[in-house]
C-alpha positions in Angstrom: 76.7 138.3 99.1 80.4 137.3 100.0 81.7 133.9 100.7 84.9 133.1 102.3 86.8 129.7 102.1 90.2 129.5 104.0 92.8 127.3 104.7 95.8 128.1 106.8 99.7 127.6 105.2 101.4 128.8 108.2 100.8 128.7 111.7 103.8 129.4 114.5 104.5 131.3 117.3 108.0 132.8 118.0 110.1 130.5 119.9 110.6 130.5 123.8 112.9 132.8 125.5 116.4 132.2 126.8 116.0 130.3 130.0 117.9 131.2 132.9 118.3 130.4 136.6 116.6 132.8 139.1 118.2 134.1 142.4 116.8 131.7 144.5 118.1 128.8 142.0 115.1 128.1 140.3 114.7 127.7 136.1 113.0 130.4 133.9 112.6 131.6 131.1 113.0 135.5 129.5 109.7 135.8 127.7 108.4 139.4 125.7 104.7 139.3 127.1 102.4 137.4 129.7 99.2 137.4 127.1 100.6 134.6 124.7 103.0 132.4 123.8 105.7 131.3 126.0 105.2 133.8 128.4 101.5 133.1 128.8 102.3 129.3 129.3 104.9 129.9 131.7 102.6 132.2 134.1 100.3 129.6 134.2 103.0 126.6 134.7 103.8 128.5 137.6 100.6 129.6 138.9 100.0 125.9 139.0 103.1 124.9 140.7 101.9 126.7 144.1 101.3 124.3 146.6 101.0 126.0 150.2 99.1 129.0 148.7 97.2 127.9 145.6 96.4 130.0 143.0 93.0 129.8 141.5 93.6 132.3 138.4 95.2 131.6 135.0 95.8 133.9 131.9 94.0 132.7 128.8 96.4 133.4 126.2 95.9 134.7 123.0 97.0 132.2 120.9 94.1 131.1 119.4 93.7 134.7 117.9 97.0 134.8 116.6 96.7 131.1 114.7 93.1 130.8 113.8 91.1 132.8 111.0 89.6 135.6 113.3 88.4 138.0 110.5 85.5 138.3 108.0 85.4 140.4 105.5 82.4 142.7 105.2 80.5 144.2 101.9 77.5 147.0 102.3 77.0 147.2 98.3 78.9 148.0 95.7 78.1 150.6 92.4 80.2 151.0 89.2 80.0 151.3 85.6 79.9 149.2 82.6 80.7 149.5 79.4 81.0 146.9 76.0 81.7 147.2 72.4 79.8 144.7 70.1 82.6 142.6 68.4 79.9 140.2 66.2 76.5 139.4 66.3 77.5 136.9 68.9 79.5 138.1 71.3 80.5 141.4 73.0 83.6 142.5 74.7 83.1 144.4 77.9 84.9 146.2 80.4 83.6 146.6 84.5 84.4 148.7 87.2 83.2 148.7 90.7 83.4 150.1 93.9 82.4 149.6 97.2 83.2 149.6 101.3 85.1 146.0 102.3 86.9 146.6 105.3 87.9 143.6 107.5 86.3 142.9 110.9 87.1 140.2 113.6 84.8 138.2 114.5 82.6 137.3 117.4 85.3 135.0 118.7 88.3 136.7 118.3 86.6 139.9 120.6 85.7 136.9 122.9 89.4 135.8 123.0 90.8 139.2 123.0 88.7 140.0 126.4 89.1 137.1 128.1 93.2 137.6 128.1 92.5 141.0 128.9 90.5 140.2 131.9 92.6 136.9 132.9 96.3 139.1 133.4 94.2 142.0 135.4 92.8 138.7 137.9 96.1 136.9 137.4 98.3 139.8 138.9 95.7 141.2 141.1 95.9 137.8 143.4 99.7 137.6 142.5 99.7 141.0 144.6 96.8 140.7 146.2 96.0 140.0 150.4 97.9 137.5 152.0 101.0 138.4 149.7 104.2 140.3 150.9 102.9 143.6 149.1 101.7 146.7 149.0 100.3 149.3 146.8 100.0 146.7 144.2 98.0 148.7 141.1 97.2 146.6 138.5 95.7 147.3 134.8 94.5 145.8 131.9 93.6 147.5 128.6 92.5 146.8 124.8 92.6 149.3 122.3 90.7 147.6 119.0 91.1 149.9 115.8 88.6 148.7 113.1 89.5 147.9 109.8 88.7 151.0 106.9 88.3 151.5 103.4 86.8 150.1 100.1 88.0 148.3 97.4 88.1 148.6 93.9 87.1 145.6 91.2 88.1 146.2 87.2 87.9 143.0 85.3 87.7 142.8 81.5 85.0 140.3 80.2 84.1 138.4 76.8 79.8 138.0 76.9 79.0 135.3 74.5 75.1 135.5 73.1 73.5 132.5 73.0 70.2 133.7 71.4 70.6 136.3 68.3 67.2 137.1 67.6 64.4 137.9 69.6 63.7 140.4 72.7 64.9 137.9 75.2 68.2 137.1 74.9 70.4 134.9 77.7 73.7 135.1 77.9 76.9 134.1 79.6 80.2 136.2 80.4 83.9 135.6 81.6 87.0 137.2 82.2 89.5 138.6 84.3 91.3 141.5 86.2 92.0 142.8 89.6 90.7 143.4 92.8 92.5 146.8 94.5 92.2 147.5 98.6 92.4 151.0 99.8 92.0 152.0 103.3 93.5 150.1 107.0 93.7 146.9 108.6 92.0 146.3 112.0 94.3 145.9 114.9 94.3 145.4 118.8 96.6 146.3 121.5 96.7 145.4 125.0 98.2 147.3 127.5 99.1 145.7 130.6 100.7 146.8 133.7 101.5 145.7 137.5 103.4 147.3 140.3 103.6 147.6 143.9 106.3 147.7 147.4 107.7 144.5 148.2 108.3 144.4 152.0 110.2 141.7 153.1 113.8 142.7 154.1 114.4 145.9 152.4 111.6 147.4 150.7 111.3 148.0 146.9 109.2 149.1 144.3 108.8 147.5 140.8 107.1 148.0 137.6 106.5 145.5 135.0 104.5 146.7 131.5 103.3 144.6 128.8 102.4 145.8 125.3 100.7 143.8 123.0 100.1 144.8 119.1 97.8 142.0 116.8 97.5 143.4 113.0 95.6 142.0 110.3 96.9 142.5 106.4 95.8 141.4 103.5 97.5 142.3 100.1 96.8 145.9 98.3 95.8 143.9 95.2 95.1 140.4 93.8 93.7 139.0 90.8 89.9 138.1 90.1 88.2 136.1 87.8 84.7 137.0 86.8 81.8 134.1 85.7 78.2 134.4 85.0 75.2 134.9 82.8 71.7 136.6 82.7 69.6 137.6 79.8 68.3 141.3 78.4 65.1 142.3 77.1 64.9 144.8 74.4 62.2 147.4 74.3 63.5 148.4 71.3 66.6 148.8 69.0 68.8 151.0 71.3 67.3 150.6 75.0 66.3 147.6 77.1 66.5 145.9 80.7 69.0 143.6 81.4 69.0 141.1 84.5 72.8 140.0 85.5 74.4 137.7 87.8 77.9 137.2 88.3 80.5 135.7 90.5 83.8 137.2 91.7 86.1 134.8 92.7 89.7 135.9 94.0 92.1 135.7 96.9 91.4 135.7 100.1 94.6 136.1 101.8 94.2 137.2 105.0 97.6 137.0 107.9 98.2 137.6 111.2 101.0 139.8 112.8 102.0 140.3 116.0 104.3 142.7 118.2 105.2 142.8 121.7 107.0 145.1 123.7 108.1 144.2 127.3 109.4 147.3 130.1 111.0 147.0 133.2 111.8 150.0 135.3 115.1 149.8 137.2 116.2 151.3 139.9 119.4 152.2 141.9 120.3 150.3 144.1 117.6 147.6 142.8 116.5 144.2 144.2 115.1 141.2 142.7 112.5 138.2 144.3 111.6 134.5 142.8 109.0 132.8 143.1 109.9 129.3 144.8 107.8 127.3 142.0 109.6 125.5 138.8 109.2 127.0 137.0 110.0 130.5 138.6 108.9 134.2 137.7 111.7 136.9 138.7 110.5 140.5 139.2 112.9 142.7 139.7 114.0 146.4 139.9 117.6 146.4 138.7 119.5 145.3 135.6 121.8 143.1 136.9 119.0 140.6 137.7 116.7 141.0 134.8 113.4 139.8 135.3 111.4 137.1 133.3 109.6 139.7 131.8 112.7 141.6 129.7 112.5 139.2 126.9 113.3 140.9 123.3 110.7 142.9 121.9 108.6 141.3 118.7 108.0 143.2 115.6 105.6 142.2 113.3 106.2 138.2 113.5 103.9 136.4 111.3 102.1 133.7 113.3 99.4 132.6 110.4 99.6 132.8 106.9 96.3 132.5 105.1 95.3 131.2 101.5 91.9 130.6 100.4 89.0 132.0 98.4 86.5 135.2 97.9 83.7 134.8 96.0 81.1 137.7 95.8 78.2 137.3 93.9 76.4 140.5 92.5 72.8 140.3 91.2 71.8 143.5 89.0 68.8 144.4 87.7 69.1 147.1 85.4 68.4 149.8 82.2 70.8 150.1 79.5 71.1 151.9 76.1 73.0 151.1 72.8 75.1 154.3 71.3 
């Protein structure tokens, strides 16, 4: 039965984008993605900022995902093999080695966060393009693609088991020591997909196309050392064979962080055009590169918006029949 304690070391998003000044003279900002961080705040400062046609929908970003423990680790059993050598009548030196499935998962609330910004840029755009608005054809689209975490890990520690009864059947005991804890296998990850275009047809007509890509990855180290604490007691049936009833606690890192990449696109054409919102602050779409759009920020590779320290203690109770050689 696992328990996790965490503490965050480091929490930060990447910083805001290069502002600029629209075509219609209005501020802005280049941002990377609409589903968090600068971009997300911006779409909803100037979703807010319409007056004569208000809109009523906002992106919920996915900050909270990105700076807040949203995994749990998960253990289905474990089997492995152990093995001592006597050293006195007192105490015995032992080495353990385990294995069993611990892959990562994301919690309840981080699939609850992760749909809501899904959902919230499909409603955002779709009235953005929607009736009432100088558009046409507007397709709009919204995806997540959530790749669970895999694999098992691996637990050899070294132990000292100290006797503290030397005669009789029933003897209790306690046991320390050390070693390592290995990971094999994949981190879970999610990626949104977003996408909006349509014809603009005010003056001359154009088409644009905006994408938004968003990866979240969560990695915790290949390897980390454990320390091992308990006790229990055997029962001898006879000189060579007995039961022995075991608990013991694994306590080692639980370092868990968060990375995140985005990657903004923005098809151009030729001759192009661009439009701006009248709102401060302003969102540019455009098709040409001469007048980027707010959405052609850099793309983000793997920036680390939470760092994570902590503890993993698992606790093992074993019941079981062993034999002296």
């Amino acid at each position: 039965m696992p328990f996790d304690g965490r503490m965050p070391v480091l929490a930060m998003m990447p910083a805001p984008g290069e502002a600029f000044t629209t075509r219609n003279n209005r501020p802005s900002r280049y941002v990377s993605s609409w589903y968090f961080g600068d971009g997300a705040t911006l779409l909803n400062q100037q979703l807010a900022a319409f007056t004569i046609t208000p809109r009523a929908a906002r992106i919920t970003p996915l900050d909270p995902v990105l700076t807040r423990a949203a995994t749990r680790s998960s253990t289905t059993g474990t089997f492995g093999l152990r093995v001592g050598r006597r050293l006195s009548p007192r105490f015995t030196a032992e080495l353990n080695v385990d294995y069993g499935p611990s892959p990562i998962e994301l919690s309840e609330n981080a699939l609850g966060d992760i749909e809501a910004s899904r959902t919230t840029f499909a409603s955002v755009w779709s009235e953005s393009l929607g009736p009432g608005m100088p558009f046409q054809n507007a397709v709009v689209s919204s995806s997540s693609e959530i790749e669970e975490g895999t694999g098992g890990q691996i637990v050899a520690t070294g132990a000292l088991t100290a006797r503290l009864r030397r005669r009789g059947a029933l003897v209790p005991y306690v046991t320390g020591g050390l070693g390592g804890v290995f990971n094999a296998g994949s981190d879970p990850s999610v990626t949104l997909r977003g996408n909006y275009s349509a014809l603009y047809i005010l003056g001359e007509p154009f088409n644009f196309n905006g994408s938004d890509t968003v990866t979240v990855r969560w990695v915790r180290p290949d390897r980390a050392l454990v320390g091992l604490v308990g006790g229990g007691f055997t029962y001898d049936l006879s000189r060579r064979n007995g039961f022995r009833v075991d608990l013991r606690l694994h306590v080692s890192s639980n370092a868990v962080d968060t990375d995140v990449s985005a990657r903004p696109g923005v098809q151009t054409d030729t001759p192009g055009r661009a439009i701006a919102s009248a709102t401060t602050p302003s969102v540019q779409t455009s098709s040409t590169a001469s007048e980027r759009s707010t959405l052609s920020g850099p793309a983000i590779t793997a920036f680390r918006t939470r760092e994570s320290s902590g503890v993993h203690v698992d606790t093992a109770l074993t019941v079981g029949y062993f034999w002296r050689f």
